[in-house]
PAKOLVO-812245 format. One record per residue (C-alpha): x, y, z. Coordinates in nm, 2 decimals. Example, Ala and Ser with C-alpha at 12.3 -4.5 7.8 and 13.67 -1.06 7.14 Angstrom:
<atoms>
ATOM / X / Y / Z
ATOM / 1.23 / -0.45 / 0.78
ATOM / 1.37 / -0.11 / 0.71
</atoms>
This chain:
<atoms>
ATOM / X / Y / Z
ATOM / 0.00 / 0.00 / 0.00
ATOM / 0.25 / 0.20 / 0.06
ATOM / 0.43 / 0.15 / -0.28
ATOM / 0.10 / 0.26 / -0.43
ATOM / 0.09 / 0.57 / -0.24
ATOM / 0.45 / 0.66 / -0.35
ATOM / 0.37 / 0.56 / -0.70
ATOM / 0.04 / 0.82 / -0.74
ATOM / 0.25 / 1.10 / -0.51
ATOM / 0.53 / 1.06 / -0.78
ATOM / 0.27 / 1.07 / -1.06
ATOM / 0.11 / 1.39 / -0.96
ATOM / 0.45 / 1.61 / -0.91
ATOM / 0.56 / 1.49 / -1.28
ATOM / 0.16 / 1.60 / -1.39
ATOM / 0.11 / 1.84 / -1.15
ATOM / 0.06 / 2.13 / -1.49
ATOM / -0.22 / 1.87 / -1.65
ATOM / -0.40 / 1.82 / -1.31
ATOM / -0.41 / 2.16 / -1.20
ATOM / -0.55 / 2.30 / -1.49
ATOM / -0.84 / 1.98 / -1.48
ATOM / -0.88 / 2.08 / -1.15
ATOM / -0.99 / 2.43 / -1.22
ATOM / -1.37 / 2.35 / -1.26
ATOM / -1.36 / 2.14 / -0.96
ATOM / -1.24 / 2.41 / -0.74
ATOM / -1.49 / 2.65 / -0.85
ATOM / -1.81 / 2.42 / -0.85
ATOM / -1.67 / 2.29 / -0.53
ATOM / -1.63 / 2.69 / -0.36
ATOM / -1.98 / 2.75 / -0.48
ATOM / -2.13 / 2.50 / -0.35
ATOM / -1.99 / 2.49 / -0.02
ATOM / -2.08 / 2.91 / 0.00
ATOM / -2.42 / 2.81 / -0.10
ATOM / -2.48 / 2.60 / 0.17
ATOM / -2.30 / 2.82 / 0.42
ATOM / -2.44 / 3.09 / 0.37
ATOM / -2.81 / 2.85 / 0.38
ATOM / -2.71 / 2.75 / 0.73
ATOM / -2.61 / 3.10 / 0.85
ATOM / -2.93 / 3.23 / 0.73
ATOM / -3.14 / 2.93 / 0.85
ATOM / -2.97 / 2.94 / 1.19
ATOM / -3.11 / 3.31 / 1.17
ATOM / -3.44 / 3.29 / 1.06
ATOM / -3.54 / 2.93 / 1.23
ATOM / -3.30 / 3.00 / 1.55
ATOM / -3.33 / 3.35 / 1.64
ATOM / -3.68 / 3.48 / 1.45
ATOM / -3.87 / 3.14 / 1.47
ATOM / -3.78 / 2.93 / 1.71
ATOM / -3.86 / 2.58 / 1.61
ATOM / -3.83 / 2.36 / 1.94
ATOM / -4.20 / 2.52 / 2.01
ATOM / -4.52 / 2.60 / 1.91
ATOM / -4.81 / 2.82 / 2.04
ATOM / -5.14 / 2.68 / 2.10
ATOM / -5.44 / 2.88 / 2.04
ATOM / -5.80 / 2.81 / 2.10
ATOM / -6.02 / 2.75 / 1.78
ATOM / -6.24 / 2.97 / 1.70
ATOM / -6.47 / 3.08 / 1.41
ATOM / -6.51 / 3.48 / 1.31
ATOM / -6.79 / 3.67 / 1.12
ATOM / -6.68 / 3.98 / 0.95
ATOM / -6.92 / 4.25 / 0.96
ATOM / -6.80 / 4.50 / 0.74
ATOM / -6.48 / 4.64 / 0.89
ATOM / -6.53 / 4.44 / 1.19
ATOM / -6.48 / 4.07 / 1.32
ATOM / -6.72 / 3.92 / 1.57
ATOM / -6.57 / 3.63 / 1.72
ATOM / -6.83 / 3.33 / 1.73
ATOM / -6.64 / 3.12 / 2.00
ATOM / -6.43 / 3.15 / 2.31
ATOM / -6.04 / 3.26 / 2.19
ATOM / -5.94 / 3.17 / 2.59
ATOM / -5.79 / 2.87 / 2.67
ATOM / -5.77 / 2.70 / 3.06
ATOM / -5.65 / 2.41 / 3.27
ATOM / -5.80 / 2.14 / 3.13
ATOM / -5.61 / 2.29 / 2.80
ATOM / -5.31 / 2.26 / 2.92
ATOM / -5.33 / 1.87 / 3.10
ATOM / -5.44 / 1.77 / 2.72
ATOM / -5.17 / 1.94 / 2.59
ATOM / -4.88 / 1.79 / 2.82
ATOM / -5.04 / 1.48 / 2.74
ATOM / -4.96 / 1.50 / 2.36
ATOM / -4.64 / 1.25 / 2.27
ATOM / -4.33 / 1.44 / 2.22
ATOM / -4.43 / 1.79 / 2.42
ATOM / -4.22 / 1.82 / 2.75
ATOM / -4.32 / 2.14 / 2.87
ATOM / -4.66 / 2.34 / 2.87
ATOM / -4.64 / 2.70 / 2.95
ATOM / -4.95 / 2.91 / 2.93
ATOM / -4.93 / 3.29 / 2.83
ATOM / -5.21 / 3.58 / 2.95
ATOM / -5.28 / 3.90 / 2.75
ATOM / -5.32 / 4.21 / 2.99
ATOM / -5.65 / 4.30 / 2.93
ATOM / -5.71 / 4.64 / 3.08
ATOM / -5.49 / 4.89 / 2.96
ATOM / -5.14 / 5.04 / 3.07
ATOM / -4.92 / 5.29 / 3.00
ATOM / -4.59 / 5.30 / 3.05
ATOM / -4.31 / 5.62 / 3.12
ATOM / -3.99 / 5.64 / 3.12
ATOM / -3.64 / 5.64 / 2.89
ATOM / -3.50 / 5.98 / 3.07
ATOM / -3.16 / 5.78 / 3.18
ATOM / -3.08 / 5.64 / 2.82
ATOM / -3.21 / 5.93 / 2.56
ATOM / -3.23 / 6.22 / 2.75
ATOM / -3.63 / 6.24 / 2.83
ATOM / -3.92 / 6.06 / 2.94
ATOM / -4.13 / 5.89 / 2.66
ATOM / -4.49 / 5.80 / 2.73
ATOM / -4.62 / 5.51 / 2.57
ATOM / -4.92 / 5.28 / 2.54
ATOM / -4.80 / 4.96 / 2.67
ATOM / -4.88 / 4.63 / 2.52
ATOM / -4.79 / 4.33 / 2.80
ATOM / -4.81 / 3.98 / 2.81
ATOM / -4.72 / 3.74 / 3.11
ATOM / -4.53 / 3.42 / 3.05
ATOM / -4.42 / 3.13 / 3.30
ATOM / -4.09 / 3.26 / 3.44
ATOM / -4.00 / 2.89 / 3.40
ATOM / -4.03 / 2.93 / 3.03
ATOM / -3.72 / 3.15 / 2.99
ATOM / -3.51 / 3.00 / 3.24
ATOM / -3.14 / 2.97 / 3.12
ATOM / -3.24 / 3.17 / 2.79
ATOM / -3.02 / 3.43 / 2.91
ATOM / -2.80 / 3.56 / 3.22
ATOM / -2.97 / 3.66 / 3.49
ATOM / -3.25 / 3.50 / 3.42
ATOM / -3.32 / 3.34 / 3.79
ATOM / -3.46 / 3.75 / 3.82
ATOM / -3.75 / 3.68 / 3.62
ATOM / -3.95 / 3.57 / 3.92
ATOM / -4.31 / 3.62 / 4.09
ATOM / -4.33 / 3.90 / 4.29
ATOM / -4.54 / 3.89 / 4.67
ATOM / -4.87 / 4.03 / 4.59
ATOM / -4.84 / 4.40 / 4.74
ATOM / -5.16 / 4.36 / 4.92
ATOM / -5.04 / 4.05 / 5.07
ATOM / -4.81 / 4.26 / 5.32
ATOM / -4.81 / 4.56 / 5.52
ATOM / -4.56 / 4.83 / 5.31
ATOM / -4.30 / 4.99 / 5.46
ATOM / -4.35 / 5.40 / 5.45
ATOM / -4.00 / 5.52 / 5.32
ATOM / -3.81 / 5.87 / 5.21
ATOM / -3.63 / 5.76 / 4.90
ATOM / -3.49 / 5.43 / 4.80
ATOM / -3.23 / 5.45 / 5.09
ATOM / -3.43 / 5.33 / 5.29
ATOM / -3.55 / 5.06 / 5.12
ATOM / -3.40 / 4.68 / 5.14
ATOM / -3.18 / 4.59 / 4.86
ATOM / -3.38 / 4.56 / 4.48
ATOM / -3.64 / 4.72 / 4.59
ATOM / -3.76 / 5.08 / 4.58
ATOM / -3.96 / 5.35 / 4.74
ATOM / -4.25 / 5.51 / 4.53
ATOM / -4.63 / 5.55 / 4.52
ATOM / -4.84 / 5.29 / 4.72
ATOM / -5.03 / 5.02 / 4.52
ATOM / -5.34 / 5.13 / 4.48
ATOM / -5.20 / 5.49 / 4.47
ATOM / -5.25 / 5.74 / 4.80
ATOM / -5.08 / 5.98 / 4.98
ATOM / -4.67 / 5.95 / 5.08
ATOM / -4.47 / 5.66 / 4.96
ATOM / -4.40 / 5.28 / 5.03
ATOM / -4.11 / 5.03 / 4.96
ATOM / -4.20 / 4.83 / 4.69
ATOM / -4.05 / 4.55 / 4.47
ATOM / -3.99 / 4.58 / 4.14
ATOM / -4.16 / 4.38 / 3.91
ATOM / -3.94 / 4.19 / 3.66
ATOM / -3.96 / 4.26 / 3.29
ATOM / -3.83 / 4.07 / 2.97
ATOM / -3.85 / 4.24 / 2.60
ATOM / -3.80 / 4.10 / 2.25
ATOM / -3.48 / 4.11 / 2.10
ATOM / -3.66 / 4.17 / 1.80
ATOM / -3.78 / 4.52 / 1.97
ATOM / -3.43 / 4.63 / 2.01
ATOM / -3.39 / 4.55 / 1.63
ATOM / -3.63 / 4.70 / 1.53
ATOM / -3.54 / 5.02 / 1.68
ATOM / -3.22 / 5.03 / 1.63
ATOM / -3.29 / 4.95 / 1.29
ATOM / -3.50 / 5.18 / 1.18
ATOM / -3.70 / 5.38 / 1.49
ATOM / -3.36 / 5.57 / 1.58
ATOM / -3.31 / 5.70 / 1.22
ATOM / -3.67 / 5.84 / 1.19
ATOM / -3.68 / 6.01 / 1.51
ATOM / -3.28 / 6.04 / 1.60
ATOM / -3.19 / 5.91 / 1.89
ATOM / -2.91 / 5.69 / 1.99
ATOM / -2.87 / 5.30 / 1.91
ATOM / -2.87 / 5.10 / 2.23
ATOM / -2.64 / 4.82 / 2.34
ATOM / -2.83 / 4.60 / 2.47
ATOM / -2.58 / 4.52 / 2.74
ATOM / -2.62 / 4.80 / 2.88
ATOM / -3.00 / 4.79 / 2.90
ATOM / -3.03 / 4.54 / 3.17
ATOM / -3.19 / 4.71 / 3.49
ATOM / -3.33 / 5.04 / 3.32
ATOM / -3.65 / 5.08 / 3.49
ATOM / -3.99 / 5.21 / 3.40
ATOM / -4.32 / 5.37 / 3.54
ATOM / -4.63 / 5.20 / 3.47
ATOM / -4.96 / 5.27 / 3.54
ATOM / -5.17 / 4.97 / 3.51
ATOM / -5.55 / 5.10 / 3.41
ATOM / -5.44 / 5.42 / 3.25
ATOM / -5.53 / 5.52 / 2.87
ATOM / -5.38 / 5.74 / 2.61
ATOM / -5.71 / 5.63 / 2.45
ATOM / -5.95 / 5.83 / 2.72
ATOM / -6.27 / 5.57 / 2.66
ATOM / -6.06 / 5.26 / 2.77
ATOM / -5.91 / 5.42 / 3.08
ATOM / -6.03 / 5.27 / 3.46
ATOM / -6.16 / 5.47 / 3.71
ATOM / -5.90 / 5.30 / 3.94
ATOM / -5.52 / 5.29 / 3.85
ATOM / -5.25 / 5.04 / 3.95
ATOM / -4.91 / 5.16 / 3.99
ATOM / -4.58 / 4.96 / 3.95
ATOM / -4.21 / 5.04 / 3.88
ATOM / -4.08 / 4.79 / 3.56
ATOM / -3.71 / 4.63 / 3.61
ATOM / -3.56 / 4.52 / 3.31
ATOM / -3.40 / 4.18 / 3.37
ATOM / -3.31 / 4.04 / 3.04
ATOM / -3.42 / 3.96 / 2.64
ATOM / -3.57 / 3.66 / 2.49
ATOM / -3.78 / 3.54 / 2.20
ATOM / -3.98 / 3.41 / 2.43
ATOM / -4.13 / 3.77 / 2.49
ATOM / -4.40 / 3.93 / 2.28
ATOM / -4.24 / 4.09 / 1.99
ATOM / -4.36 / 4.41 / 2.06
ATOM / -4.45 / 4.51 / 2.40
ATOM / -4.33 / 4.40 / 2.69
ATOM / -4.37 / 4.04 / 2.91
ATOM / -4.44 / 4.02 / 3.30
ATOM / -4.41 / 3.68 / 3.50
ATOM / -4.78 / 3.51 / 3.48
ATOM / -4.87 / 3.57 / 3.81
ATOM / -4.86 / 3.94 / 3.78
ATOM / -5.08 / 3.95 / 3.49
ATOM / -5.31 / 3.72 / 3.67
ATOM / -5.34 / 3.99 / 3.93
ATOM / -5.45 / 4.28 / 3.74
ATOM / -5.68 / 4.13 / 3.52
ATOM / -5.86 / 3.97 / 3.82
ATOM / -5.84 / 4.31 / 3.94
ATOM / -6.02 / 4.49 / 3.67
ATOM / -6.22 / 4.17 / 3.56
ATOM / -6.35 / 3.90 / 3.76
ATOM / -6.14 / 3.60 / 3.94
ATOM / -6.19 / 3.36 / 3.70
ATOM / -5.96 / 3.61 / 3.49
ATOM / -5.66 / 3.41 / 3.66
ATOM / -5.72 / 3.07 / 3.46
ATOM / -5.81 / 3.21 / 3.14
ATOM / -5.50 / 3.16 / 2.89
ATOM / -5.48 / 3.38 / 2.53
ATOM / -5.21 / 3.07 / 2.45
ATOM / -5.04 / 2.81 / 2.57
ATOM / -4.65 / 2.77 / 2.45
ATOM / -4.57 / 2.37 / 2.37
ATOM / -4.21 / 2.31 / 2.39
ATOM / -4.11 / 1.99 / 2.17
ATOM / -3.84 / 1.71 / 2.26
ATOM / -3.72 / 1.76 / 1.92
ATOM / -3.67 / 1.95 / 1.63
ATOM / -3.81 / 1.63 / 1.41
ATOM / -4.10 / 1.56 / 1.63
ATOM / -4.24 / 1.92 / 1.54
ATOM / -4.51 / 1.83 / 1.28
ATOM / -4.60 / 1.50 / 1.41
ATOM / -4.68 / 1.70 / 1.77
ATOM / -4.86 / 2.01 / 1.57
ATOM / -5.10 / 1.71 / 1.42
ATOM / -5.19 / 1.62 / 1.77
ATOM / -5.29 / 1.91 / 1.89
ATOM / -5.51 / 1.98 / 1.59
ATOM / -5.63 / 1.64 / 1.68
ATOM / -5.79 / 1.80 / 2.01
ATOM / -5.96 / 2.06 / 1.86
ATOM / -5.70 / 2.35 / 1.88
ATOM / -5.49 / 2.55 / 1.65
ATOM / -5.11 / 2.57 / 1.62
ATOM / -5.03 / 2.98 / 1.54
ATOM / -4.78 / 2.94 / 1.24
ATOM / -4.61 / 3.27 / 1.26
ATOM / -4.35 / 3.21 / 0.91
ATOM / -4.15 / 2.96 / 1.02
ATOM / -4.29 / 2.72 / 0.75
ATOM / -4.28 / 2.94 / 0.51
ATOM / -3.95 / 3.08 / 0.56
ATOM / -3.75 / 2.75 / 0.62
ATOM / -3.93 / 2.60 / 0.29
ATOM / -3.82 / 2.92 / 0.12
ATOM / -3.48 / 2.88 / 0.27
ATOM / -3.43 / 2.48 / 0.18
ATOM / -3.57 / 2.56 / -0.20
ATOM / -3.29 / 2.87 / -0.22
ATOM / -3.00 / 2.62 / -0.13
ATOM / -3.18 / 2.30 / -0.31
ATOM / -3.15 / 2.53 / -0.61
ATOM / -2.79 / 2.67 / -0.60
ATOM / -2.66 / 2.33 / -0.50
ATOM / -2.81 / 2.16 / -0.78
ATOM / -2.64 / 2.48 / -1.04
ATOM / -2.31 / 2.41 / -0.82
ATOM / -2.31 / 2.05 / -0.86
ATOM / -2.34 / 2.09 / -1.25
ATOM / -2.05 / 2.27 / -1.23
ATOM / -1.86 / 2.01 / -1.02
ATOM / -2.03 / 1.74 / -1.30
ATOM / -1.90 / 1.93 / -1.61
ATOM / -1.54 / 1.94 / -1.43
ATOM / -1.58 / 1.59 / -1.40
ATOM / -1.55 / 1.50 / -1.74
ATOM / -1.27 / 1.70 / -1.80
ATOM / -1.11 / 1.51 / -1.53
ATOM / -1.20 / 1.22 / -1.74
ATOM / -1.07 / 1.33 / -2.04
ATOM / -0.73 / 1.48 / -1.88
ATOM / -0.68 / 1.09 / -1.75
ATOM / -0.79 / 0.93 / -2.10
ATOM / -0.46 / 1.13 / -2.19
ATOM / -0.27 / 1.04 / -1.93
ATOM / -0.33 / 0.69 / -1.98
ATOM / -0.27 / 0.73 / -2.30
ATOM / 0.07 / 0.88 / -2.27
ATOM / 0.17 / 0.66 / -1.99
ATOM / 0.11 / 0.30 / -2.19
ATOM / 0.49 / 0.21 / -2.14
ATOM / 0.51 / 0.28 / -1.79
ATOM / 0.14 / 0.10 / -1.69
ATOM / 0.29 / -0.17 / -1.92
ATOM / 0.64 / -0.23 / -1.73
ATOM / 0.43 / -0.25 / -1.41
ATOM / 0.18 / -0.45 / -1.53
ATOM / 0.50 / -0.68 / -1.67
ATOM / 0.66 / -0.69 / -1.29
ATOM / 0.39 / -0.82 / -1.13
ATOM / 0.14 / -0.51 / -1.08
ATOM / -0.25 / -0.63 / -1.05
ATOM / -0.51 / -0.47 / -1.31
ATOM / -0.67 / -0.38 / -0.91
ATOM / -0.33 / -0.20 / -0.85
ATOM / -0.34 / -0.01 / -1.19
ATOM / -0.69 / 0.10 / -1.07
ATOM / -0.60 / 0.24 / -0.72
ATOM / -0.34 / 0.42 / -0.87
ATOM / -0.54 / 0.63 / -1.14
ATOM / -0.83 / 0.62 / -0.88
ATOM / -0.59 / 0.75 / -0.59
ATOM / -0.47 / 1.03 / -0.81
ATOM / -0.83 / 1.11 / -0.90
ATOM / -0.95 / 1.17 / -0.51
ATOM / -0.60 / 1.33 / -0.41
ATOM / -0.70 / 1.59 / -0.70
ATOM / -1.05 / 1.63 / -0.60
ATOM / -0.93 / 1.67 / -0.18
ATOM / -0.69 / 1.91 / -0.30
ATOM / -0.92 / 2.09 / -0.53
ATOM / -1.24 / 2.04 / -0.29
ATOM / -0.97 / 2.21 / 0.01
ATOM / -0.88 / 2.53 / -0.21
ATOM / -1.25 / 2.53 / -0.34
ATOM / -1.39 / 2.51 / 0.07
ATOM / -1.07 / 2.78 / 0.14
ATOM / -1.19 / 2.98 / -0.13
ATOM / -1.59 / 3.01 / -0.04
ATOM / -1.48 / 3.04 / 0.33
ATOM / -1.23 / 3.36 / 0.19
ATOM / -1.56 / 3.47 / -0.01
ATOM / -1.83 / 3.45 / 0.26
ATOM / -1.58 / 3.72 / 0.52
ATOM / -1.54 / 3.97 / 0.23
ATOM / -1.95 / 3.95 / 0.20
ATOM / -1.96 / 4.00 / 0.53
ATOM / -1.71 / 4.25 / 0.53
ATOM / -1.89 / 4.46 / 0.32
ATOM / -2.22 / 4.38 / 0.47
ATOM / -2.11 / 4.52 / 0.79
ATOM / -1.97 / 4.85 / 0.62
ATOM / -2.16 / 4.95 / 0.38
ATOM / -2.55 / 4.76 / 0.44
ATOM / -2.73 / 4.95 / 0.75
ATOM / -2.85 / 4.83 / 0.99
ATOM / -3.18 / 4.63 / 0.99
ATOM / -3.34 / 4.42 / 1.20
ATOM / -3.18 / 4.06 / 1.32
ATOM / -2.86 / 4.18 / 1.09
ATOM / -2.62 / 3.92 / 1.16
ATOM / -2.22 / 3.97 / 1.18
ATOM / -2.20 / 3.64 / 0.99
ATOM / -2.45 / 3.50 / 0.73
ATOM / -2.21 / 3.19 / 0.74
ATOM / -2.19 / 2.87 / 0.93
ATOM / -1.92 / 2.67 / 0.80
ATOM / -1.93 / 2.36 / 1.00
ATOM / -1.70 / 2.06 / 1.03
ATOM / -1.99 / 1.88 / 0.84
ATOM / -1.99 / 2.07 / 0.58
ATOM / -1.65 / 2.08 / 0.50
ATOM / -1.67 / 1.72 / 0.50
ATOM / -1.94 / 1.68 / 0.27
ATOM / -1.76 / 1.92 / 0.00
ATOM / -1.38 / 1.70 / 0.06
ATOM / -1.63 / 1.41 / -0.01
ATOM / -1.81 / 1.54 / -0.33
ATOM / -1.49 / 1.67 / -0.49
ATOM / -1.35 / 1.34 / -0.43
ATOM / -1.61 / 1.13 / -0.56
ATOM / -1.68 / 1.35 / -0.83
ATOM / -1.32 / 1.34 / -0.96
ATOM / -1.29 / 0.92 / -0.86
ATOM / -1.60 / 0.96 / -1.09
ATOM / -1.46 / 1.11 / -1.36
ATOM / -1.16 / 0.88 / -1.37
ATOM / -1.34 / 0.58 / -1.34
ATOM / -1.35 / 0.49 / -1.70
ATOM / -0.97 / 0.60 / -1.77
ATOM / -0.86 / 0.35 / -1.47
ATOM / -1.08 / 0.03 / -1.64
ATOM / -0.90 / 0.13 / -1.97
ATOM / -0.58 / 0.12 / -1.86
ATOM / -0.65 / -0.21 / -1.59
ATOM / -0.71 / -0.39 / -1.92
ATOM / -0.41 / -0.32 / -2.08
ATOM / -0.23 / -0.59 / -2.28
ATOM / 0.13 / -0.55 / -2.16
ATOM / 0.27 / -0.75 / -2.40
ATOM / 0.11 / -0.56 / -2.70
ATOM / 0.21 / -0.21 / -2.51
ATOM / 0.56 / -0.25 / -2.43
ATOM / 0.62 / -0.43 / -2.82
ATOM / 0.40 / -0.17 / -2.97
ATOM / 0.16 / -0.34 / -3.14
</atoms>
């Protein structure tokens, strides 16, 4: 074997002009298509990762509509309850159930002073999620907690937050009144795709700076729960509370801002009725895996609900069609290279009849003459699929080069729209080679069947 290896190592310095230039195709099928299916994986890891998670679904409750002119009257409960979500943990493949509330009275929310310079006031749209749902989704996340029902305890009439105990604060009581109490902040998660958003396009329109969102964590905002920029939905009775910012996760409503469950709860039972606390808006199904994802969507249908599809279908079809189709343009490139490997070994064969003749004359096997046109074949195509890989790789950080300089900002921009993985790098090594072992299969019979009696006499 090792003869063998010396023999096509030999053979490729003395042919190294006629196999580079064969090679030429390979390389640049072999760049495109391994920049193809980067630059699929960067994007799907992206789109399916960041903007659509797919190890989970949201559960809505079926419900039928009649539109009346502008308007749709719903025909059916849109609320969902316990009994929801033991039918929903019960579904094979689903190992976590976490129901999600709406705020239904409304809120406004001030603040901003300590990041752009002044207070903004703002109609705030909330939902309230299982804290247990975001757990380890980012650090610091152990802060997304319950918080003791204020009414639970008696407060503790303060100055300023001095004298206060540590994370908590002193401002307006509760239910409002005179003077002010300590009071605990009440944990608040947002969207990355809020921050994109506005750093992608709200801070051009209106000025203002971009925000890290490092830097966000534990900016704080009033909000008065019951309170209306639209006069005719405002309560008689307001709610006050002081937001903390703990973190960001696409587990949040995309717009708006998300409160543990329990708090929710509170003020819809507040300005509703007590049943308020066990009616769900939608229940978030995390799967076991990826693959199980359609087969668990099916089964909830099954029970009569519906499965919210928010793009992710869409977008990962359009995603797998995009790479199906440059892959397939790429590997006709890599096919056409192929037969001009074949025909640059039909020449070499040709001009080498002496020297296959004299081996085949000492002994050598027609299976050795094989290996060694076939081992010269897939040392070509590693060598060409390794400057075609090093090529795309070089290719995809110049895109991104210029993406970053030159393309603004928009929302979810990503500093790489590669992922070149150890897989994939394997999988172009392993097309070049076969491709080229391909293209010199019929080359290596030919000259395995060599007479070399009739070569070396020349007849």
């Amino acid at each position: 074997m090792s003869s063998l290896g010396a023999i096509v190592r030999g053979n490729l310095r003395n042919n190294a002009v006629h196999f580079a230039l064969a090679s030429v195709g390979v390389i640049v099928g072999i760049a495109a298509f391994a920049f193809f299916l980067a630059l699929g994986a960067g994007v799907r890891e992206v789109v399916l990762g960041k903007i659509f998670p797919l190890d989970q679904l949201e559960v809505i409750a079926k419900s039928m509509t009649l539109d009346v002119g502008p308007v749709s009257l719903g025909l059916a409960s849109d609320v969902l309850d316990e009994k929801a979500a033991e039918q929903l943990r019960g579904v094979a493949g689903v190992r976590g159930v976490y129901p999600k509330m709406k705020l239904t009275a409304p809120a406004i929310g001030l603040g901003g002073k300590q990041i752009i310079g002044n207070d903004i006031r703002t109609e705030l749209i909330i939902d309230g999620v299982d804290p247990a749902l975001v757990q380890g989704d980012f650090s610091g996340s152990d802060q997304f907690r319950e918080v003791p029902d204020p009414l639970a305890t008696t407060p503790t009439a303060c100055t300023d937050d001095a004298a206060c105990p540590k994370d908590m604060y002193c401002g307006k009581p509760y239910k409002g009144g005179p003077g002010k109490v300590c009071r605990d902040y009440v944990p608040v998660i947002a969207s990355p795709h809020m921050l994109e958003i506005y750093n992608g396009s709200l801070r051009r329109a209106y000025n203002l700076p971009r925000l890290n969102p490092d830097f966000l964590i534990g900016v704080t905002l009033d909000m008065q729960v019951g309170a209306s920029m639209v006069q005719a939905a405002e309560k008689d009775e307001l709610l006050y509370e002081k937001l903390k910012l703990v973190g960001f996760s696409d587990k949040a409503v995309p717009l708006g801002v998300t409160l543990p469950l329990s708090q929710v709860a509170r003020y819809n039972v507040h300005f509703g009725a007590p049943e308020a606390a066990t009616r769900y808006h939608s229940i978030i199904v995390k799967i076991e895996s990826k693959d199980q994802v359609a087969a668990v969507a099916k089964a909830i249908e099954e029970l009569g609900f519906e499965v919210t599809d928010g793009g992710a279908e869409q977008a990962g079809f359009l995603i797998s069609v995009f790479v199906l189709v440059f892959s397939l343009l790429s590997t006709i490139i890599v096919g056409i290279a192929a037969v001009n490997i074949m025909h640059v070994f039909f020449m070499l064969v040709y001009e080498r009849q002496r020297e296959i003749g004299i081996m085949r004359a000492v002994g050598a096997r027609r299976s050795d003459i094989q290996r060694i046109i076939l081992g010269e074949a897939a040392c070509v195509g590693l060598i060409a699929g390794a400057i075609g890989v090093g090529l795309a790789y070089a290719t995809s950080r110049v895109f991104d080069y210029i993406s970053a300089q030159h393309l603004p900002d928009f929302p979810y921009k990503p500093e790489t729209y590669f992922a070149f993985s150890v897989d994939l790098v394997a999988l172009a090594l392993g097309f070049a080679a076969g491709f080229c072992v391909l293209g010199a299969w019929l080359p290596a019979r030919r000259a395995a069947r060599m007479d070399p009696a009739a070569v070396l006499t020349g007849r």
